[in-house]
N, C-alpha and C positions, 0 to 999 in steps of 0.2 A: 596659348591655350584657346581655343574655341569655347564659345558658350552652348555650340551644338553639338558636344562633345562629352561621352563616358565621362570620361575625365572631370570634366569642370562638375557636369552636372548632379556626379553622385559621388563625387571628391572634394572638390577647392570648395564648392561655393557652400555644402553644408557643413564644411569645418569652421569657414570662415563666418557664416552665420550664428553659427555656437558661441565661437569662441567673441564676437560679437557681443552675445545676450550676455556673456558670465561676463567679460569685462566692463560691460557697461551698469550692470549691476552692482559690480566689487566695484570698479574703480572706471566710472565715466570717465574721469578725463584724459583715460588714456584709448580709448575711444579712436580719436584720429589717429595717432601715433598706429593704431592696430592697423584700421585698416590702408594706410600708408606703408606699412611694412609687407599685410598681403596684398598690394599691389604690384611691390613690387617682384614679389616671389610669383605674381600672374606672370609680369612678364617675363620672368628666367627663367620659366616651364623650355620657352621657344626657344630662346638661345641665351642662355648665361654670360658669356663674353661682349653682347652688346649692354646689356644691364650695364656693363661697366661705364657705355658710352653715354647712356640716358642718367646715370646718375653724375656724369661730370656735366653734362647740358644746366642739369639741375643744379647743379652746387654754383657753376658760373654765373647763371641766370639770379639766380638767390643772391651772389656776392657783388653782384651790379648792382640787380636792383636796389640792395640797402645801402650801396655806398651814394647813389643819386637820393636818396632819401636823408643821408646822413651830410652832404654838401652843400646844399643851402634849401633846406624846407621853405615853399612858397615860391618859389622864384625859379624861371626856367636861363643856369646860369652856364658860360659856353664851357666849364667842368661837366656837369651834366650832359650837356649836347655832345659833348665828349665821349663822356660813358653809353650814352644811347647809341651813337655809332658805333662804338666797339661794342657793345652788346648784339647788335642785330647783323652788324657782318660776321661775327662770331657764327648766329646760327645761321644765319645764308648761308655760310659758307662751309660748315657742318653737311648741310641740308643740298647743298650744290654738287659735294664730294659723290655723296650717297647716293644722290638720285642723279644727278646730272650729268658727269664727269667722264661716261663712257661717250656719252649722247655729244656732247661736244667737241670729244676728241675725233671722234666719227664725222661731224663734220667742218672740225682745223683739216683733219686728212683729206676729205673729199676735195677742198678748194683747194688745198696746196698742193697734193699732189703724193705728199710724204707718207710711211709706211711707221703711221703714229696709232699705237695701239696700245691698248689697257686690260688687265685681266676684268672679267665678269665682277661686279661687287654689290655681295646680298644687301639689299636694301632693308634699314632695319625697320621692324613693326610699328606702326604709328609713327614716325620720324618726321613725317608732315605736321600731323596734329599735335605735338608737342613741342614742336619747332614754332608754328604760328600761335598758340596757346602762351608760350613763354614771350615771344616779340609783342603781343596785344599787350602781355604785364610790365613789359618794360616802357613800354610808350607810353602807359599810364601811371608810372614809376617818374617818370618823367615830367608829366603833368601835374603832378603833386597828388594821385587821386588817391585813395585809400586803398592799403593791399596789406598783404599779408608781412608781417614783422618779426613771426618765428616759424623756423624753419619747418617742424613739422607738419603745419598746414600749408604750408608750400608745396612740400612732397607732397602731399595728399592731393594739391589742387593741380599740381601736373601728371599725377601717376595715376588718379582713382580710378579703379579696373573696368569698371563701364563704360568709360568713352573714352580709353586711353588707345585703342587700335584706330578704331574709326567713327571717332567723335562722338559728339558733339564737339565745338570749337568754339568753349565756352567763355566765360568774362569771368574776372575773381570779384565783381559786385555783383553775380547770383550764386557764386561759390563759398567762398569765404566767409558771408556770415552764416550759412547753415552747416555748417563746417563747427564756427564757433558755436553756435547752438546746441553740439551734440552730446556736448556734458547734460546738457539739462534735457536733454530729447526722453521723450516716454514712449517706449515699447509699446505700439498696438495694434491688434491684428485687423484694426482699418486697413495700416499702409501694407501689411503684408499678403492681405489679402488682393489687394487693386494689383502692389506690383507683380506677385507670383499671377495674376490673370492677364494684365499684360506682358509679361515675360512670355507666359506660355503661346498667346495669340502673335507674338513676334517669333516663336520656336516655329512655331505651323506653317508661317508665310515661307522662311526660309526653308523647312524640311521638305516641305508639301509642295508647295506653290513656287518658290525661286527654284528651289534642284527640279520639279516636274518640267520647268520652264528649258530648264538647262540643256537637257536632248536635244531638243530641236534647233535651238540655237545653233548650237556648238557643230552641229553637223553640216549644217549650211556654210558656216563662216568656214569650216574645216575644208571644203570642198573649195573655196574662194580661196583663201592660201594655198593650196597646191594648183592653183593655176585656172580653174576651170572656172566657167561662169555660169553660176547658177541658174535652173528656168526661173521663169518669171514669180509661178506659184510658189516654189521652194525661197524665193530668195524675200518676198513678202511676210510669208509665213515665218521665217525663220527670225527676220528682223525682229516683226512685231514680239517673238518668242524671245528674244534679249531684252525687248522694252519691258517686256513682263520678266521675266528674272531680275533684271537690275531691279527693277520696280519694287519687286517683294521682298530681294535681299536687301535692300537698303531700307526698306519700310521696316522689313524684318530687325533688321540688326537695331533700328532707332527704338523700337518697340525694348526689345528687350533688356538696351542700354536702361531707358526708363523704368521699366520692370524690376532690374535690379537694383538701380541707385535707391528704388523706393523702397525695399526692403531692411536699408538701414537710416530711411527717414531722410534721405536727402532726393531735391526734386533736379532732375536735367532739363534746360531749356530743349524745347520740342524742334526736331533736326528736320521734319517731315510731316506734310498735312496734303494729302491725297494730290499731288499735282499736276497728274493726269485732267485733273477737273477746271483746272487753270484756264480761265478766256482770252489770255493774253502770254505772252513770253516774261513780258515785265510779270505778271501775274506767278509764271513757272517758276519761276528762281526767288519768289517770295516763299512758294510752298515743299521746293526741290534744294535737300542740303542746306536747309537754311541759317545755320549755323556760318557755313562758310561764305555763300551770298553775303549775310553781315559783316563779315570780316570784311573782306573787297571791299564793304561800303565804307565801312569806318576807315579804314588802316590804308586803303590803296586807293581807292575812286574819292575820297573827302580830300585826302593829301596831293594830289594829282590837280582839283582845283574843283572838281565835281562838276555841278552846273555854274557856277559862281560867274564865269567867263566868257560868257558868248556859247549860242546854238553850235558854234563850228569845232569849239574848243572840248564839250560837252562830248560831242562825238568820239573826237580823239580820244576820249579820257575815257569814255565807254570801252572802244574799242581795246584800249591797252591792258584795261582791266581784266575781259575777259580773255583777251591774248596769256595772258599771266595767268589767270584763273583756270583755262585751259593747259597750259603748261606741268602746272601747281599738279595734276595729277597724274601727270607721266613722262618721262624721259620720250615723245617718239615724236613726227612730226601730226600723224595723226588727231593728236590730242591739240597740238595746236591750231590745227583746221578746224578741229570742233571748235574750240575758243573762239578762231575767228568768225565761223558762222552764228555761235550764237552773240557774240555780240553783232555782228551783221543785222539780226533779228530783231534785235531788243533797240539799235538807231531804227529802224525802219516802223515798230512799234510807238516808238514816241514820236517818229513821224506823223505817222496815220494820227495818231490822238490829237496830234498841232491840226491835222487836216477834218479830222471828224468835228472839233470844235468849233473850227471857223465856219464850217457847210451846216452847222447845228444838227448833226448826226448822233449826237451821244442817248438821246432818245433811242433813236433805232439799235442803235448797239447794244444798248444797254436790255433793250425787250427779251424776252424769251424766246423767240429767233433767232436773234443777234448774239446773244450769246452762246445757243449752241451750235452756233453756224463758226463763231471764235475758237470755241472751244476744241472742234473738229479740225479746224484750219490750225491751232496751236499745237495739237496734237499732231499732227501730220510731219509741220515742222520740225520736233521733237523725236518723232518717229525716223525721217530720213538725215539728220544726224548723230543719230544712236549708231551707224553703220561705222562713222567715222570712229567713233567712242570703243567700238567691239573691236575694229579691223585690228592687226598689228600693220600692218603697211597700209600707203596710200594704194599702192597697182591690187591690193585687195577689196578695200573699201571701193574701186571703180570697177572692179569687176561683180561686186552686190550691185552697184545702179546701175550695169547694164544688166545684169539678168534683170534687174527692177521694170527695165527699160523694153524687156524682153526679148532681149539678145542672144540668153541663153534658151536651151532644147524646152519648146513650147509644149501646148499641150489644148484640148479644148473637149468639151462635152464629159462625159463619163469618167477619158482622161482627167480632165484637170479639177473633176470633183473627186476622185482617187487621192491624189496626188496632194489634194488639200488637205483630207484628211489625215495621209502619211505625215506628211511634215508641221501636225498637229494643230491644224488650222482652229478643231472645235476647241480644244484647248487655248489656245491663246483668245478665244469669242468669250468663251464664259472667265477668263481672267480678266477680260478688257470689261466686262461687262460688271464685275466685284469693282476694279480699281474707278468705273465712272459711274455704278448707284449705287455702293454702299457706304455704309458709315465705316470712319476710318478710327481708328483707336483711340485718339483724342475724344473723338465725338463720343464716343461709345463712354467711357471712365473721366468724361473732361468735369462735371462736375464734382468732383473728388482730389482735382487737382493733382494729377498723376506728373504733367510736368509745367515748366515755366513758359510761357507765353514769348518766343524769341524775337518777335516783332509787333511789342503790345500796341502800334498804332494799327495794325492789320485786324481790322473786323472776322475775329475767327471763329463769333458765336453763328453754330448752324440753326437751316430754319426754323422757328419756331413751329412748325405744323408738318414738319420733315414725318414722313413713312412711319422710320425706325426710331422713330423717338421714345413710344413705348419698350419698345427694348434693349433700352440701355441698361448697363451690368446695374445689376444690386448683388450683394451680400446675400445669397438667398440659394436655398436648395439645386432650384430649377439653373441658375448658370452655375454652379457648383459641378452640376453633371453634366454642363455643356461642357464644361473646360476640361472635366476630365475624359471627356472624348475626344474632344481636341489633343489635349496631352496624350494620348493612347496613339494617334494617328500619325502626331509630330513624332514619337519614340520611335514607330515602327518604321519609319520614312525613315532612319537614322543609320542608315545601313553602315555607313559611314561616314565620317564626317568629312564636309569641304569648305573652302573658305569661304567667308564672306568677300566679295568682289572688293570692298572700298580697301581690303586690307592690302593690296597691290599699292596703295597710294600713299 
């Protein structure tokens, strides 16, 4: 089920809201149990026969973890390290079947030779994020750390309908105790008001702003797979028109995950903080997915050895991460070029910082030049690996750099300000120009606490003398009837629903 969707929005969600306020009224404590239940009925909208497979993930993941909990509390003992193994190749290899398993056989065939083939296999919704969501609980299951001990807030902490497709890829220590909280939670139309304002300002990115994005995109890359190489103007325009789609649907979808969890008083750590504005790569991937960046960091780049080992070893472990990380979101090879280059990025970032600190550069970087001179150059960077991220093939994504390169049927004067136009050049100017000076949804309801802070050592208080500081949301007539224009405009853009892009992953 879509959250941009008839359906959800004048169906699931305000039955599910009701039936909410009467149960928490009559009988709080069944509260989680509720919405545990319609979670899971979110996702058998899609397909009912995979429910079956996400509720055995669950039962397994739930009957590990309590038996390592039940084996020797405190002590990490090799029963344990036992069960943790077989818990996490359990879902690797769930997760490998599903997503991988065509991709590999693909290329056992290519080397050998042999006429090794596999039918097509629907990949199920969320099977990522529910997969790494459950492996984080067991690793800290493992650790001795504090987790959930009955089964119903477990369900809840794996299945809750706001981030169960496409994240958040949260912790059970910013889940689980507002979870147990919600006996005692008091209904107020504070949280209902912040989250129905950011839900609907995440409906608009996606209706409005990701699908307006989405023509122009789709036409150029279309033109690239069947063979041709784009001109130059089409194949820039088109790009930057994917950086802005992904941009807003995934902006979108973070918005409105927030928006709804806040409507039954639970907060989501924040997936997305405008990353376009990033002066660095290490910078992007603080602010881009950051849910899952954290993952990487804890569970794959800390375990690998991190920085702990030597400049040379650091690298490798960069590199591997984002290899995998890159992977993580698609069976093809493309997705792993992307990985490779941006960790390519992000050594060559912590280079330059080793190199900026020894010449005493960090001043100049640091100045109001410098960093929007970073910020341009980061974006760039970001900008010409989005081709790899859109293509389905590599001979597609080389055929976008060279029309980039201007390979393909050129154009100049009159021409190629036509031609800009068409392929919706003014359109992707005034989205790039939203995504690098405005306030981003945080900024706007951050005092209010709409969500968790996902990397509280990250300075994410905006400037104090920022523009739009006077107009941040209040409770108040005047954005009352901002939103409901907003709302009018997302509704009508609704022509039909499409997916949100991360739901592929």
């Amino acid at each position: 089920m879509l959250f941009n969707s008839y359906a959800f929005l004048l169906g699931f969600l305000p039955v599910v809201l009701l039936a909410f306020v009467l149960v928490h009224r009559g009988r709080p404590a069944f509260s989680v149990p509720l919405l545990g239940i319609a979670s899971l009925a979110f996702y058998a909208w899609w397909n009912p026969h995979y429910l079956i497979l996400m509720l055995a993930s669950i039962l397994f993941n739930f009957g590990v973890a309590h038996a390592m909990h039940e084996a020797a509390p405190g002590t990490q003992t090799p029963r344990k390290r036992r069960l943790l193994i077989l818990g996490v190749v359990f879902n690797l290899a769930a997760l490998g079947y599903f997503k991988y398993a065509k991709f590999l056989l693909d290329i056992v065939g290519a080397v050998s030779g042999a006429d090794v083939r596999i039918e097509d296999i629907v990949l199920p919704l969320g099977i990522s994020f529910f997969t790494f969501t459950q492996i984080a609980f067991l690793v800290d299951a493992y650790r001795d750390e504090p987790a959930a001990r009955d089964f119903p807030s477990y369900l809840l902490f794996v299945t809750f309908f706001p981030h169960l497709i496409a994240g958040p890829i949260y912790h059970h220590r910013e889940m689980l105790p507002q979870f147990a909280r919600l006996a005692g939670y008091r209904l107020n139309a504070g949280d209902f008001a912040a989250g129905s304002t950011i839900f609907v300002i995440g409906l608009f990115k996606k209706t409005v702003l990701a699908d307006g994005s989405a023509r122009h995109a789709d036409g150029m890359f279309a033109l690239a797979a069947a063979g041709s190489v784009p001109g130059g103007v089409e194949a820039w325009c088109g790009t930057l028109a994917y950086a802005l789609q992904i941009y807003f649907d995934f902006s979108g979808y973070s918005d409105m995950a927030i928006g709804l969890a806040r409507l039954f008083g639970i907060a989501l750590p924040n997936n997305f903080f405008s990353p376009y504005k990033a002066a660095s790569i290490i910078e992007f991937w603080r602010r881009w997915h950051m849910s899952l960046s954290r993952f990487l960091r804890d569970y794959l780049y800390i375990a690998l050895g991190g920085n702990r080992r030597g400049a040379a070893r650091t690298q490798v472990n960069i590199a591997i991460t984002m290899l995998l990380g890159g992977l993580w979101h698609g069976a093809n090879w493309t997705f792993v070029a992307w990985g490779a280059a941006h960790g390519a990025l992000l050594i060559l970032n912590h280079a330059w910082r080793r190199i900026a600190a020894s010449l005493g550069l960090r001043a100049v970087a640091g100045s109001r030049v410098g960093t929007a001179a970073s910020t341009l150059l980061t974006f760039a960077c970001v900008l010409l690996t989005w081709v790899l991220f859109r293509a389905d093939s590599l001979a597609e994504a080389l055929r976008v750099y060279r029309g980039m390169l201007g390979a393909g049927n050129g154009g100049a004067g009159a021409d190629c300000a036509q031609r800009f136009i068409a392929a919706g050049g003014g359109w992707c100017v005034a989205l790039l120009a939203i995504a690098w000076f405005a306030p981003n949804s945080q900024e706007l309801l951050g005092r209010f606490g709409t969500a968790l802070e996902t990397y509280p050592e990250r300075a994410a208080a905006p400037e104090a003398r920022a523009w739009w500081r006077r107009f941040c949301w209040q409770p108040n007539a005047p954005w009352a009837v901002g939103m409901a224009a907003v709302t009018t405009a997302a509704l009508l853009a609704m022509s039909g629903s499409s997916r949100f892009l991360y739901f592929q992953f």
